[in-house]
N, C-alpha and C positions, 0 to 999 in steps of 0.2 A: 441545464443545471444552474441554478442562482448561486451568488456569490458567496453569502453563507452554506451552503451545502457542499461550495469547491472547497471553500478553507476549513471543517470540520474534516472532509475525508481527506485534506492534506495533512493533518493534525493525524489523525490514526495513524494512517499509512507514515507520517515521518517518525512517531513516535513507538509505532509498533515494530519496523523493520529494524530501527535502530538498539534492538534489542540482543543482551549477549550477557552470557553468564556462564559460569563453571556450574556443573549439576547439581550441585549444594544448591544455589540462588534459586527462590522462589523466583516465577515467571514478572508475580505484582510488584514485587521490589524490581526488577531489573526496567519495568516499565515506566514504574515511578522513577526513577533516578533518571532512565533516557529521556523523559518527557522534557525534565528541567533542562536536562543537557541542547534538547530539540531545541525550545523554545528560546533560552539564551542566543543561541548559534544564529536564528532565522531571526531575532531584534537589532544583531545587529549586521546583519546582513541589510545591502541597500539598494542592490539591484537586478533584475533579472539572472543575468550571471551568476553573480555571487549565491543567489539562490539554487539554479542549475549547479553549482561546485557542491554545496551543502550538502543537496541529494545525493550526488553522485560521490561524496567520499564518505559521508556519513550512513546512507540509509540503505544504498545499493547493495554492499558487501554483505548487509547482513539480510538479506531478502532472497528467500530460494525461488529465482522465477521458474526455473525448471518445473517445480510441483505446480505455483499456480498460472504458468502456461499453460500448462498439461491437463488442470482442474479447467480451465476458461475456454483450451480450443477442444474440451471432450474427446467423447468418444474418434474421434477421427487424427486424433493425435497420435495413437497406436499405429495408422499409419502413414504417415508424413517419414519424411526422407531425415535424414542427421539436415543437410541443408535449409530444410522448410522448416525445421525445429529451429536451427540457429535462428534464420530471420523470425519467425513468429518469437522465441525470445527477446530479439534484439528490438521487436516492432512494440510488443508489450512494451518493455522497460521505459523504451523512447514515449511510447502513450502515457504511463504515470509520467514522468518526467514532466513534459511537457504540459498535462491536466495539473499537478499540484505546486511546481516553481512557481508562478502567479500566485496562488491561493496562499501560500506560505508567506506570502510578503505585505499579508492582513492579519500574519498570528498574533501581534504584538500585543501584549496587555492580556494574554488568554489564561485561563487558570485551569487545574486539572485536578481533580479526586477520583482516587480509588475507590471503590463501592464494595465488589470482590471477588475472587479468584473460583473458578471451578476447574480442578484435576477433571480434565474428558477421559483419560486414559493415563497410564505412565507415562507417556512423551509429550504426552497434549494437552495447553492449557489456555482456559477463557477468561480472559481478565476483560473484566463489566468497569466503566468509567465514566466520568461526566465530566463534558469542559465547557467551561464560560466563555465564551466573546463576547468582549466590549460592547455596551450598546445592546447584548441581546438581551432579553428578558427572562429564559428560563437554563436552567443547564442542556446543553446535551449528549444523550446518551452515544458511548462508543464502546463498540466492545470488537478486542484483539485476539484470535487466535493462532498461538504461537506452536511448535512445536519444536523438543530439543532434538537435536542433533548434533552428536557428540558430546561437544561442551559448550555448545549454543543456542542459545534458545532464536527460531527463524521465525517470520512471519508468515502465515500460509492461508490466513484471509482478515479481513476487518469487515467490523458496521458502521453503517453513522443511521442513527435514524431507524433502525433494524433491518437497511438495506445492507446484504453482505456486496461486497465488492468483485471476489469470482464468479457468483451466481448472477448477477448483473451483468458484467461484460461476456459472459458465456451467451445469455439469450443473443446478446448486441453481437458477437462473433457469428453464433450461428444463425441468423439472420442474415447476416452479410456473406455468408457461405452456400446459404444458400441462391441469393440474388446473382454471385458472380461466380458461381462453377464451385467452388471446394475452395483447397487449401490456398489454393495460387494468389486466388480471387484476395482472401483475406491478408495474405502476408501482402500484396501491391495494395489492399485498403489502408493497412496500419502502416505501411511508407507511407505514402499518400498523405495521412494524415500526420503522421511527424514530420518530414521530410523538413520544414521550415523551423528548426528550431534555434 
């Protein structure tokens, strides 16, 4: 994955999970306001850490990984133990973590527009977007789908590029599920690969 491509889907994902509003608030306003809030927070953030803290007080709380655990490790998540569900949670979170803290610490100078909002359902919404990086040439396309819950609007997948995000690491899980036995295999992949953070 090149370097623009880490920092677009770090822009989504920080910008979409950092999403929260009472059920009045359209989903495009609460995206729009987060974005600015993102992008401040990560200019002046200065180093790896500080970026790791971002994530994790800013974009974590508001991201239901349960649904897109559950969306990523598919059908075989029905049956995994409560134990193999924590870790496969706990291995997700630490995998974004670790994929976009880097990528975030090139958002500096990025710009963002709304394009616009499609209601999927009464709970679910797709907000379509374009952002600038410095130095790139054309906008690109991101698009957020949130869903409320309660009086939140959560994150439950993103694009960049019209790649979505849980349909991506699902092929990449289940590939790896099947290489190394099932569930096991995957939760010691996804330590494995955070482990050094």
């Amino acid at each position: 994955m090149n370097r623009t491509l880490k920092l677009l889907l770090a822009l989504a994902t920080s910008v979409a999970i950092d999403a929260w509003a009472a059920p009045t608030s359209s989903a495009d306003a609460v995206i729009s306001t987060m974005t600015q809030q993102v992008l401040a927070k990560s200019s002046a953030a200065s180093d790896p850490a500080q970026f790791r803290a971002l994530i994790e007080s800013t974009i974590l709380p508001n991201v239901d990984f349960r649904v897109m655990t559950a969306r990523t490790v598919g059908p075989k998540w029905r049956g995994a133990t409560d134990e193999q569900k924590r870790r496969l949670m706990a291995g997700f979170e630490a995998l974004l973590i670790k994929t976009y803290a880097g990528a975030l610490s090139q958002a500096g100078g990025a710009k963002y527009r709304l394009r616009q909002t499609l209601l999927l359902d009464a709970t679910t919404a797709e907000v379509r977007s374009d952002v600038t990086v410095p130095g790139g040439r054309d906008p690109v396309t991101l698009n957020y789908r949130l869903e409320l819950q309660g009086d939140q609007w959560k994150i439950i997948d993103m694009s960049v590029l019209g790649i979505w995000l849980v349909p991506t690491y699902q092929t990449q899980f289940a590939q790896v599920m099947e290489r190394t036995g099932g569930l096991d295999g995957l939760v010691a992949s996804l330590e494995e690969r955070t482990k050094a953070r």
